[in-house]
LOVEX-77929 format. One record per atom (N, C-alpha, C): residue in three letters; atom name; x, y, z; residue number from 1. Coordinates in steps of 0.02 Angstrom, whole numbers, plus 32768, in hexadecimal, padded with zeros to 4 digits. Example, Ala and Ser with C-alpha at 12.3 -4.5 7.8 and 13.67 -1.06 7.14 Angstrom:
ATOM   type   atom     c1     c2     c3   seq
ATOM    ALA      N   8294   7EE4   8186     1
ATOM    ALA     CA   8267   7F1F   8186     1
ATOM    ALA      C   8294   7F5B   8186     1
ATOM    SER      N   8282   7F90   8162     2
ATOM    SER     CA   82AC   7FCB   8165     2
ATOM    SER      C   8285   8002   818A     2
//
This chain:
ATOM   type   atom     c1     c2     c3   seq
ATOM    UNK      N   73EE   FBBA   152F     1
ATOM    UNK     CA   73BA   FB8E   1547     1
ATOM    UNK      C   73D6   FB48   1550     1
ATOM    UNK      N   73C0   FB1D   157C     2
ATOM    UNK     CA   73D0   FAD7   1592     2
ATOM    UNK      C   738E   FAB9   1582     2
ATOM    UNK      N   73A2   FA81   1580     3
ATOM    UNK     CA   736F   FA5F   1594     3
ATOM    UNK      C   7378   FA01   15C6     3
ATOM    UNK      N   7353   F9EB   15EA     4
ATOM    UNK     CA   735D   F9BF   162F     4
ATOM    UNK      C   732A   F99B   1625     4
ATOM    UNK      N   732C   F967   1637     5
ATOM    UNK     CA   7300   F931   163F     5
ATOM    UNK      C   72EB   F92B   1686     5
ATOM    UNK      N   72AF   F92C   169B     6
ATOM    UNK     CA   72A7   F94D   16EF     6
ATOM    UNK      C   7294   F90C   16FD     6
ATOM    UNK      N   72B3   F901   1746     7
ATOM    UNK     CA   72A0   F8CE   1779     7
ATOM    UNK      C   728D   F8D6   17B6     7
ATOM    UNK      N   7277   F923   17B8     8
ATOM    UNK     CA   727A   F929   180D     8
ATOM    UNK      C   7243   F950   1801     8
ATOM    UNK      N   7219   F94D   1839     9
ATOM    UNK     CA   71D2   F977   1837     9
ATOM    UNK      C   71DF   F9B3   1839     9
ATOM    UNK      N   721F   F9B8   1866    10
ATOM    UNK     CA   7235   FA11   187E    10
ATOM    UNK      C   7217   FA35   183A    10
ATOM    UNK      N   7247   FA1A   180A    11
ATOM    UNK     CA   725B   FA36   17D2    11
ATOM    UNK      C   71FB   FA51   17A6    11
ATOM    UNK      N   71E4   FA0E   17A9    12
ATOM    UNK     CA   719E   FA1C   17B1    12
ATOM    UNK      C   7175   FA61   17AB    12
ATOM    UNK      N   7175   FA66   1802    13
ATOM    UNK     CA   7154   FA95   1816    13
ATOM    UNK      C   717B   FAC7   17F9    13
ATOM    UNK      N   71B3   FAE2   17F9    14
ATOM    UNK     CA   71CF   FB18   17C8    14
ATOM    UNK      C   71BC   FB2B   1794    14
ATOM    UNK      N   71A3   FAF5   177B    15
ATOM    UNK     CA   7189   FB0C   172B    15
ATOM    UNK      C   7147   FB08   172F    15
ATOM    UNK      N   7113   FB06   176F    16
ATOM    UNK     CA   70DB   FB01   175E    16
ATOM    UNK      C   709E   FB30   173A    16
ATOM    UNK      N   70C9   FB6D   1730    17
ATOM    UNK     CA   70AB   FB92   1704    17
ATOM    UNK      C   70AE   FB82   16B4    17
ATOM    UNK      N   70C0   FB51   1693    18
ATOM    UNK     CA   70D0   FB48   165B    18
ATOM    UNK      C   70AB   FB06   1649    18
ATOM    UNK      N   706A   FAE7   1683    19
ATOM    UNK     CA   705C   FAAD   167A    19
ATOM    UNK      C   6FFD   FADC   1662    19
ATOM    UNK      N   6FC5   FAB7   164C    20
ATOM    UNK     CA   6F92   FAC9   164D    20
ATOM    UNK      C   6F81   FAE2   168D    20
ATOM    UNK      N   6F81   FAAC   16B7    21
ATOM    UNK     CA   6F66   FAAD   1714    21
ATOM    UNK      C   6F9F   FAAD   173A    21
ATOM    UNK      N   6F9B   FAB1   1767    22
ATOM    UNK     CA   6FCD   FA91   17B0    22
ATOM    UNK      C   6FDE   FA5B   179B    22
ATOM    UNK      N   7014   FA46   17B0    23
ATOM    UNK     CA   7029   FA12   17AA    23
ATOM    UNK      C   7010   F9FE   17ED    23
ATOM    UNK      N   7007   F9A0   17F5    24
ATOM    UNK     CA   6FCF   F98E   1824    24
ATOM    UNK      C   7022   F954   184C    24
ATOM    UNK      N   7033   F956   188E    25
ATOM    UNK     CA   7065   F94D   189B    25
ATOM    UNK      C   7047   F90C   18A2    25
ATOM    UNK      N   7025   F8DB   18A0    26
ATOM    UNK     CA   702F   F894   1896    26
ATOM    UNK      C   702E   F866   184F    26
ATOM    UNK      N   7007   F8A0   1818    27
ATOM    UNK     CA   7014   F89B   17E6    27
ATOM    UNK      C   7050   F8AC   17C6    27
ATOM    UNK      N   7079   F8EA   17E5    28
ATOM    UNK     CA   70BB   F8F4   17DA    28
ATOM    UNK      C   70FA   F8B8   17ED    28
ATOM    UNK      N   70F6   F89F   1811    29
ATOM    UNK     CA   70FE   F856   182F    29
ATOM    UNK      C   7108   F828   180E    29
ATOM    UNK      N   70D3   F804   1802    30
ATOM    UNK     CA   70C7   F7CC   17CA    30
ATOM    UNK      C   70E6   F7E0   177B    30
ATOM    UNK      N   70D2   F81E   1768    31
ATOM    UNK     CA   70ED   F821   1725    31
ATOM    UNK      C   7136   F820   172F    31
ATOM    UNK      N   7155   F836   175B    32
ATOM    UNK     CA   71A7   F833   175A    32
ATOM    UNK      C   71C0   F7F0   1778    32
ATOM    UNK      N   71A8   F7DA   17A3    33
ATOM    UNK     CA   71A8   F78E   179E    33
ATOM    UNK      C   71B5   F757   176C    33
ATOM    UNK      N   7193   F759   1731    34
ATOM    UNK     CA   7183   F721   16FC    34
ATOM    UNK      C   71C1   F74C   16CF    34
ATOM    UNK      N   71E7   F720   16C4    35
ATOM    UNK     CA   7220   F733   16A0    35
ATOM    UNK      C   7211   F748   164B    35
ATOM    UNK      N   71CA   F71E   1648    36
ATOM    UNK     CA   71A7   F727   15F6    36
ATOM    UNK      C   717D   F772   15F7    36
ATOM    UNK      N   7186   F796   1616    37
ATOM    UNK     CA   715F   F7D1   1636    37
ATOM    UNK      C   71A5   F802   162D    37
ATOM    UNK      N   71AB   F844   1600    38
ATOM    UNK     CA   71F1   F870   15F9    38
ATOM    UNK      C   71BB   F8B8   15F1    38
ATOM    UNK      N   71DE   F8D2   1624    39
ATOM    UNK     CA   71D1   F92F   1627    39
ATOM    UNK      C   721D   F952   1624    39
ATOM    UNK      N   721C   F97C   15EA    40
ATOM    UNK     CA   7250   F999   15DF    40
ATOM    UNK      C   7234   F9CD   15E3    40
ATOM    UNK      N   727E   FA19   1607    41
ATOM    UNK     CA   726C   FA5A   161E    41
ATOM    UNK      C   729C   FA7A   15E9    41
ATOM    UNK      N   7289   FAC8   15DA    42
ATOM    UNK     CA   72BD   FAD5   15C4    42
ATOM    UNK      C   72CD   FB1D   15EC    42
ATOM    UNK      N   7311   FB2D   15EE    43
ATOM    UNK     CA   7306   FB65   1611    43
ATOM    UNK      C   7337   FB90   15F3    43
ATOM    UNK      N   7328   FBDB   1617    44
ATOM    UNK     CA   734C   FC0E   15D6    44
ATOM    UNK      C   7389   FC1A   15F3    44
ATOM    UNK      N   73BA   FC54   15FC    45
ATOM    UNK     CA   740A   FC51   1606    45
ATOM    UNK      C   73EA   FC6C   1649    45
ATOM    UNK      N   73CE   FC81   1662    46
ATOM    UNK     CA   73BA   FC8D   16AC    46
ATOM    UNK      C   73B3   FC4F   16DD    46
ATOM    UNK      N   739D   FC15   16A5    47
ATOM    UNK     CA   737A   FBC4   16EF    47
ATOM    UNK      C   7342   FBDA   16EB    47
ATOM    UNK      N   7322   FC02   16E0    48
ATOM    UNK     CA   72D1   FBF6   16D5    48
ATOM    UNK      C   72B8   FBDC   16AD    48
ATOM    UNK      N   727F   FB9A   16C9    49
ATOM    UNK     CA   7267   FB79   168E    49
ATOM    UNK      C   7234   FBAB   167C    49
ATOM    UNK      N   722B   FB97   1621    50
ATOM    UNK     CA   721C   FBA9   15F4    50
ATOM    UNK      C   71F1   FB98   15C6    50
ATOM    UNK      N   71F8   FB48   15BC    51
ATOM    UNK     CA   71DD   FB23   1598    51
ATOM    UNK      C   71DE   FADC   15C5    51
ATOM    UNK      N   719A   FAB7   15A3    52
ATOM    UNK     CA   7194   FA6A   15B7    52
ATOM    UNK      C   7187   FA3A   1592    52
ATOM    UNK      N   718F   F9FA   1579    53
ATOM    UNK     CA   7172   F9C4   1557    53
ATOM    UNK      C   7170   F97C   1590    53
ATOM    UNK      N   7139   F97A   1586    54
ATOM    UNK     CA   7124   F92D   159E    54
ATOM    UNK      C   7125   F8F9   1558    54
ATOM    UNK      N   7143   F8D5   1564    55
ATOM    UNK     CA   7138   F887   1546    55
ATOM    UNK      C   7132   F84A   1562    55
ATOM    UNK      N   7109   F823   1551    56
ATOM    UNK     CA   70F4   F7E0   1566    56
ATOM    UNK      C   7100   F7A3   152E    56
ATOM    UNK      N   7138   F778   1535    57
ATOM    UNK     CA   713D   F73A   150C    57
ATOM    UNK      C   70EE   F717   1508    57
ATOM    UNK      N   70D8   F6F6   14DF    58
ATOM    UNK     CA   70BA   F6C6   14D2    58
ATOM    UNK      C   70B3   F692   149C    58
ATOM    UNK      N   70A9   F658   14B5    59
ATOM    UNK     CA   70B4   F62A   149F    59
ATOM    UNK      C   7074   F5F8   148F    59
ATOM    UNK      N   707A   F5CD   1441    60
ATOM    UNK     CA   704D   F5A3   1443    60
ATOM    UNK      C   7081   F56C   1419    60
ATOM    UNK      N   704B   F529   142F    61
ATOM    UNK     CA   7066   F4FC   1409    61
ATOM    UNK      C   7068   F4F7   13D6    61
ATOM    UNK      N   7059   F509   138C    62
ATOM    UNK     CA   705A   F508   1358    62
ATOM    UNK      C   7087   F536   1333    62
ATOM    UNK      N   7094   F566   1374    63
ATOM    UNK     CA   70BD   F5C1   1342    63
ATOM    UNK      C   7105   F5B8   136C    63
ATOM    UNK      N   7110   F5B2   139B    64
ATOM    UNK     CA   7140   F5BA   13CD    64
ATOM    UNK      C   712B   F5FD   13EE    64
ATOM    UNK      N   7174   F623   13FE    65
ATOM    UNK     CA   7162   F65E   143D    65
ATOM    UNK      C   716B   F69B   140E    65
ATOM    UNK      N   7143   F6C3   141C    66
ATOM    UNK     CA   7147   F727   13E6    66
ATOM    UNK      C   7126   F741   1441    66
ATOM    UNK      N   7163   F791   1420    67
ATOM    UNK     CA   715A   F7C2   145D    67
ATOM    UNK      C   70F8   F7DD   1440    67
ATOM    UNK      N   70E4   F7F0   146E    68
ATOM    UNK     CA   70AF   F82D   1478    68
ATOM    UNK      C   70B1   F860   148C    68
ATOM    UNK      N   70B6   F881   146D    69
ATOM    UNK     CA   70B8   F8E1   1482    69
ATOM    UNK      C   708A   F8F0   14B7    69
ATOM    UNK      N   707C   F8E6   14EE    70
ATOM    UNK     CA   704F   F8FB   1515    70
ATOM    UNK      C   7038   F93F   1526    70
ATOM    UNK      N   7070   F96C   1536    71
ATOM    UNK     CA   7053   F9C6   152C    71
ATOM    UNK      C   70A7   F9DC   1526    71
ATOM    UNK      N   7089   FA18   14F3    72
ATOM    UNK     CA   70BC   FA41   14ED    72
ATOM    UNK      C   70CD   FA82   1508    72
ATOM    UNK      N   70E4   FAB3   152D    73
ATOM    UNK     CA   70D4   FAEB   1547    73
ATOM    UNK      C   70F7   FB1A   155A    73
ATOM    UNK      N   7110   FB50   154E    74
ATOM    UNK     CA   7148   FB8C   1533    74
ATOM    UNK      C   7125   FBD6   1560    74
ATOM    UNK      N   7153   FBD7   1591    75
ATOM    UNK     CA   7119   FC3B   15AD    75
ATOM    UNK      C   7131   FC57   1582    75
ATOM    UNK      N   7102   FC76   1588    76
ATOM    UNK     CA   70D2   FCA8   1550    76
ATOM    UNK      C   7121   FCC9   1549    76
ATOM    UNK      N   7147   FCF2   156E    77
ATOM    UNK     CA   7188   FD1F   1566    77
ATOM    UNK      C   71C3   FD01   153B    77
ATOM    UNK      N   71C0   FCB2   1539    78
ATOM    UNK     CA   71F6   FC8F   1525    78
ATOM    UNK      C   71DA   FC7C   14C3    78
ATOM    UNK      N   718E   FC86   14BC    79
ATOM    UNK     CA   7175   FC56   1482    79
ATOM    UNK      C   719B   FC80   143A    79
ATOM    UNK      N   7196   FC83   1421    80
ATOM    UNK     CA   71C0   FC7B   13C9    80
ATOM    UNK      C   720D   FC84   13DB    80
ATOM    UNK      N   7232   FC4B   1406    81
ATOM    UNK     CA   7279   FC5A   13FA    81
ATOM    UNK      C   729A   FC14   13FF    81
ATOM    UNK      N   7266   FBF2   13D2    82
ATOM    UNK     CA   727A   FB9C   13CF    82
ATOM    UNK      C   7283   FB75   1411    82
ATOM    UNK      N   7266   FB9C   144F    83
ATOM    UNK     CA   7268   FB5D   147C    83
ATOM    UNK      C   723E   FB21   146F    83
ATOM    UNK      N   7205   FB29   1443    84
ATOM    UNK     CA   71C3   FB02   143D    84
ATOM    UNK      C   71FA   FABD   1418    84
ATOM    UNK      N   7208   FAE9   13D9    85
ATOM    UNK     CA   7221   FAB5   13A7    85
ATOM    UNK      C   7267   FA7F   13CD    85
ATOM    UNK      N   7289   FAAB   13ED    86
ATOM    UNK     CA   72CB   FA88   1417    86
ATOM    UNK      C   72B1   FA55   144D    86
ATOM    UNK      N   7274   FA55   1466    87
ATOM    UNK     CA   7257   FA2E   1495    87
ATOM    UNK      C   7245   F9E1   1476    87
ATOM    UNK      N   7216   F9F1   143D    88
ATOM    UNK     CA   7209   F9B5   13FD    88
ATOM    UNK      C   7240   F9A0   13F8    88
ATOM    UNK      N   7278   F9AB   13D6    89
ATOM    UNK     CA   72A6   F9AA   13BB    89
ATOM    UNK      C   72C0   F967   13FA    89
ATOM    UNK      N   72CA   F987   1432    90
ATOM    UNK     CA   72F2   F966   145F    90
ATOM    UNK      C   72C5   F935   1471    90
ATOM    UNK      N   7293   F926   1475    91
ATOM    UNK     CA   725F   F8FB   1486    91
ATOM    UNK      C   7262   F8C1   1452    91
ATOM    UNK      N   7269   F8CB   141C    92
ATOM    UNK     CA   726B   F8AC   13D6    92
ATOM    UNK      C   72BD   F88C   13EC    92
ATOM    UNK      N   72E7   F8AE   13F3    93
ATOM    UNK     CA   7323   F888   1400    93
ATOM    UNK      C   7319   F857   1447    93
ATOM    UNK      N   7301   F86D   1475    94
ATOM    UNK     CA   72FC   F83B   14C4    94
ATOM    UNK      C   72CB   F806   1481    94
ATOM    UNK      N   72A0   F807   1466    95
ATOM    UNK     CA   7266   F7D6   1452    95
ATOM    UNK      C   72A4   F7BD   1409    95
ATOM    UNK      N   72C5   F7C7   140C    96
ATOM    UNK     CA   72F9   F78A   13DD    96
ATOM    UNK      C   732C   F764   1401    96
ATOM    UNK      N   7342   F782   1433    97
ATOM    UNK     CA   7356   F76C   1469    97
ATOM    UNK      C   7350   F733   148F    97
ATOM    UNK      N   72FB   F732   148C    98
ATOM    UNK     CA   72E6   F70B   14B8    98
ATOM    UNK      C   72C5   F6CD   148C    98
ATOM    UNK      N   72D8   F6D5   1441    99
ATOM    UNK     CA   72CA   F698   140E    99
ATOM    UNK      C   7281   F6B8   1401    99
ATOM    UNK      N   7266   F6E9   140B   100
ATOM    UNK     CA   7224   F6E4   13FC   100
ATOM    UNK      C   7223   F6EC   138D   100
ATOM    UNK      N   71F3   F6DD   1379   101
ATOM    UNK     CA   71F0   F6CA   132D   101
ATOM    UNK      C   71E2   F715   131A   101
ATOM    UNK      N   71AD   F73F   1351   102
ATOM    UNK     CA   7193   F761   1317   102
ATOM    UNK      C   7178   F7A7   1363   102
ATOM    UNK      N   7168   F7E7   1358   103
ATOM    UNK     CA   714A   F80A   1388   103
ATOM    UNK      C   7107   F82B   1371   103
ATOM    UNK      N   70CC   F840   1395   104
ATOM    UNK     CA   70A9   F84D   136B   104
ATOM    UNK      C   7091   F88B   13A8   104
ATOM    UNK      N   7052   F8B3   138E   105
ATOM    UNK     CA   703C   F8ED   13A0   105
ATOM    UNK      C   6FF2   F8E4   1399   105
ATOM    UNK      N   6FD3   F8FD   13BB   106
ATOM    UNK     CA   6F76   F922   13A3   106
ATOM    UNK      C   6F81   F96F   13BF   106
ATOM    UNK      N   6F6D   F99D   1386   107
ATOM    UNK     CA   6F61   F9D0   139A   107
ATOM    UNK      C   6F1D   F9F9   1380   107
ATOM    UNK      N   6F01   FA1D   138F   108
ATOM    UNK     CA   6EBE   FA53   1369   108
ATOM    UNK      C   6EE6   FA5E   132D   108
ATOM    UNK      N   6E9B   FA4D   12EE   109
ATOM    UNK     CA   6EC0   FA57   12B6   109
ATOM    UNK      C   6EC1   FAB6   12B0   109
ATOM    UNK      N   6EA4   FAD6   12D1   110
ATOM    UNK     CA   6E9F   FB1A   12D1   110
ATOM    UNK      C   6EEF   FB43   12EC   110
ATOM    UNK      N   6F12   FB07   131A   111
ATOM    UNK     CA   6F4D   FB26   1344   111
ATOM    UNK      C   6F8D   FB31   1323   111
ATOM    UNK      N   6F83   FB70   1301   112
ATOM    UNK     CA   6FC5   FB6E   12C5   112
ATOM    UNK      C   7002   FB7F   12D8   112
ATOM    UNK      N   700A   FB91   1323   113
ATOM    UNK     CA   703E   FB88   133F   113
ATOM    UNK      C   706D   FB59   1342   113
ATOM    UNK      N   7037   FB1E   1368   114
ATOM    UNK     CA   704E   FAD1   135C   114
ATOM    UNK      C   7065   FAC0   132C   114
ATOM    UNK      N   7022   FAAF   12FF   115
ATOM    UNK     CA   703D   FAA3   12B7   115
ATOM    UNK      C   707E   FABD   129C   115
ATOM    UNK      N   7094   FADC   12AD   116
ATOM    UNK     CA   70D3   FB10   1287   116
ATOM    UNK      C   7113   FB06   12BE   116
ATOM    UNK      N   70FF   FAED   12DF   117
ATOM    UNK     CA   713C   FAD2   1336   117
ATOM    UNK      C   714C   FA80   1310   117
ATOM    UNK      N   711E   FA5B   1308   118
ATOM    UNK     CA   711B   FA17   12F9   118
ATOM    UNK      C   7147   FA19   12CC   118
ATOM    UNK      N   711D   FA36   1283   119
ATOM    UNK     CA   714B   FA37   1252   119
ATOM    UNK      C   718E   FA39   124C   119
ATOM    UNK      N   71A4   FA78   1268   120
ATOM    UNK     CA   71E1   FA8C   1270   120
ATOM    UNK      C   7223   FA76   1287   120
ATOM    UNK      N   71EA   FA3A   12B4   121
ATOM    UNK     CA   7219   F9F7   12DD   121
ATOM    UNK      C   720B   F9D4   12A3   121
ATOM    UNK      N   7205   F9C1   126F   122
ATOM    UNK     CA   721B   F995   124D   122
ATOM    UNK      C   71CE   F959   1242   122
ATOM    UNK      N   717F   F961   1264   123
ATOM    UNK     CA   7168   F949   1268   123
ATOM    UNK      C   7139   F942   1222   123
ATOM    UNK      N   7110   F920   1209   124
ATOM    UNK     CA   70F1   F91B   11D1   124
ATOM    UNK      C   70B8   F90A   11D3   124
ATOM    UNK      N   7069   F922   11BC   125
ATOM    UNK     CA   7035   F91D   11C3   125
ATOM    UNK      C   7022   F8E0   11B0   125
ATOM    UNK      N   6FF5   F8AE   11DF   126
ATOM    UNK     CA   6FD1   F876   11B4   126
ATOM    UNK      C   6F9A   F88C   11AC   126
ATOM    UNK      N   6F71   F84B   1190   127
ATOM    UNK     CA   6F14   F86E   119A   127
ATOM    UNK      C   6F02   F88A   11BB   127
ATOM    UNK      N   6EC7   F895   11D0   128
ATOM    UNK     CA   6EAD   F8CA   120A   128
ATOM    UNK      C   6E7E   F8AC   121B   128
ATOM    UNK      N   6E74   F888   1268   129
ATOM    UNK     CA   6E50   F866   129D   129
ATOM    UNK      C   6E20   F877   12C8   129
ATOM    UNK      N   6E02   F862   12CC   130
ATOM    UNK     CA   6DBB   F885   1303   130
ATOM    UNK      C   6DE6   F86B   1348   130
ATOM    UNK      N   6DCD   F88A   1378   131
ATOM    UNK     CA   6DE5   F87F   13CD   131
ATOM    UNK      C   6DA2   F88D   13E4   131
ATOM    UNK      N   6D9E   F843   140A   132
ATOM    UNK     CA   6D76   F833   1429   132
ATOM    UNK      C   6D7A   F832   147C   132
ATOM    UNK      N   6D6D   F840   149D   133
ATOM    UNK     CA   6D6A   F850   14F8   133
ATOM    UNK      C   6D40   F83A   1516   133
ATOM    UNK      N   6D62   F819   154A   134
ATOM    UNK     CA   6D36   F7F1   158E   134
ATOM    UNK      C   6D39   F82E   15B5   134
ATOM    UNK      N   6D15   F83B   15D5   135
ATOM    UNK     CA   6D15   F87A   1638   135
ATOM    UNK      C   6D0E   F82A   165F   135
ATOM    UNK      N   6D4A   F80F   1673   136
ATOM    UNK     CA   6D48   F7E0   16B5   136
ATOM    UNK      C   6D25   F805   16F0   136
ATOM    UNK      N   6D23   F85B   16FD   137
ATOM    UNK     CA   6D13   F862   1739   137
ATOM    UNK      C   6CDA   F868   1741   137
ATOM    UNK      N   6CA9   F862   1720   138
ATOM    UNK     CA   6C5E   F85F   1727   138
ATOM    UNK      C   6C3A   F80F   1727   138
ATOM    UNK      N   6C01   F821   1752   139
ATOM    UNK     CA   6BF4   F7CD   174B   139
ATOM    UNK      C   6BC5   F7BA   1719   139
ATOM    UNK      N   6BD5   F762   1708   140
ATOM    UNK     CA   6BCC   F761   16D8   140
ATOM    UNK      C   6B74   F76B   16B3   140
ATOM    UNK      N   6B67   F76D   1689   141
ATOM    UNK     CA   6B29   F77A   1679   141
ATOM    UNK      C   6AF5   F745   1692   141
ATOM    UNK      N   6AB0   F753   16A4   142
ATOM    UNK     CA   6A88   F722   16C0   142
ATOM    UNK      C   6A82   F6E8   1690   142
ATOM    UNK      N   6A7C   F6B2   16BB   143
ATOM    UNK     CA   6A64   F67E   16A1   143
ATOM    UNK      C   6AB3   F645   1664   143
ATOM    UNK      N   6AF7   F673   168A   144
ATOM    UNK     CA   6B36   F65C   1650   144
ATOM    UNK      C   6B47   F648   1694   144
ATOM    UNK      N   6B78   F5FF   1687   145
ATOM    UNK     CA   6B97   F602   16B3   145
ATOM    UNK      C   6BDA   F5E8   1692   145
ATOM    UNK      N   6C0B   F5FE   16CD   146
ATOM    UNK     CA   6C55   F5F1   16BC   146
ATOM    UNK      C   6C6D   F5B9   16AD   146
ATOM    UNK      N   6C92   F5AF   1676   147
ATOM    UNK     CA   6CAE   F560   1688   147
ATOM    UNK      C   6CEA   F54F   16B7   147
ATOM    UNK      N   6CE0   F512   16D6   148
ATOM    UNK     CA   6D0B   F50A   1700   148
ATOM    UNK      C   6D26   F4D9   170D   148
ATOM    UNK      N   6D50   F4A7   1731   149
ATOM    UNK     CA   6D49   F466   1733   149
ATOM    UNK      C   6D1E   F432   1728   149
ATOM    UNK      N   6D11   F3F8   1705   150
ATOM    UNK     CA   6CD6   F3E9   1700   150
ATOM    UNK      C   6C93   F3EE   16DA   150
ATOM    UNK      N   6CA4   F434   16BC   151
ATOM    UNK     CA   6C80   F44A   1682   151
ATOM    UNK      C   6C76   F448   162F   151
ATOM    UNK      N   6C53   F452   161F   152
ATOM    UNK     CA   6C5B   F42E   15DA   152
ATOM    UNK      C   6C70   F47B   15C3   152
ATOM    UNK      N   6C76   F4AD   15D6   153
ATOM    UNK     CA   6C93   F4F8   15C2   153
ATOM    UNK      C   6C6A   F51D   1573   153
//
């Protein structure tokens, strides 16, 4: 198994069975664009990808920059043969790499797959957080309005 740090959409669409959805080719775009934006593939002794990790740097003024695990994802034919954990693993090294302090994860506390992928990379449980969600694509509820320029928000 290898694993690549992808820059090219080609590469992309190749693996788009290993993403939730389609990959959306202007969203594919932009994320490979922003250099703080890393999709790593992994692929088996054939060149078929196999596995994927998205990470996204972020940064605040008070913490500095930590990677985000954005999705993790292994076909189904490739899963218990440590591509999951070798993906973390390598992600965790690009995210020291890149000075980040710290990497972090949200996953279902039910997903003991995860849980047991994380771990295994070396990751360690903090408290346990509620997640909260906006739907941007619906409009907004009557009588709310957006803040915007000008607004007291």
């Amino acid at each position: 198994m290898r694993i690549e740090r992808v820059v090219d959409a080609t590469a992309v669409r190749a693996a788009a069975e290993l993403f939730d959805e389609a990959p959306l080719p202007a969203a594919t775009a932009r994320f490979l664009a922003d250099p703080t934006h890393h999709l790593l593939l992994a692929y088996d002794d054939a060149g078929r990808p196999v596995g994927m990790i998205t990470g996204v740097e972020t940064t605040h003024p008070d913490r500095g920059t930590e990677m985000f695990v954005y999705e993790l994802g292994v076909a189904p034919a490739a899963r218990l043969q440590g591509v999951a954990t070798a993906l973390v693993r390598e992600m965790a090294g690009l995210a020291r790499a890149a000075g980040c302090y710290g990497m972090w994860v949200g996953t279902e506390p039910d997903n003991a797959a995860a849980l047991a992928t994380y771990r295994r990379a070396g990751a360690s449980e903090e408290a346990p957080f509620v997640l909260l969600n906006w739907d941007l694509t619906t409009p907004p509820a009557e009588g709310h309005r957006p803040a915007g320029p000008g607004s007291e928000g």
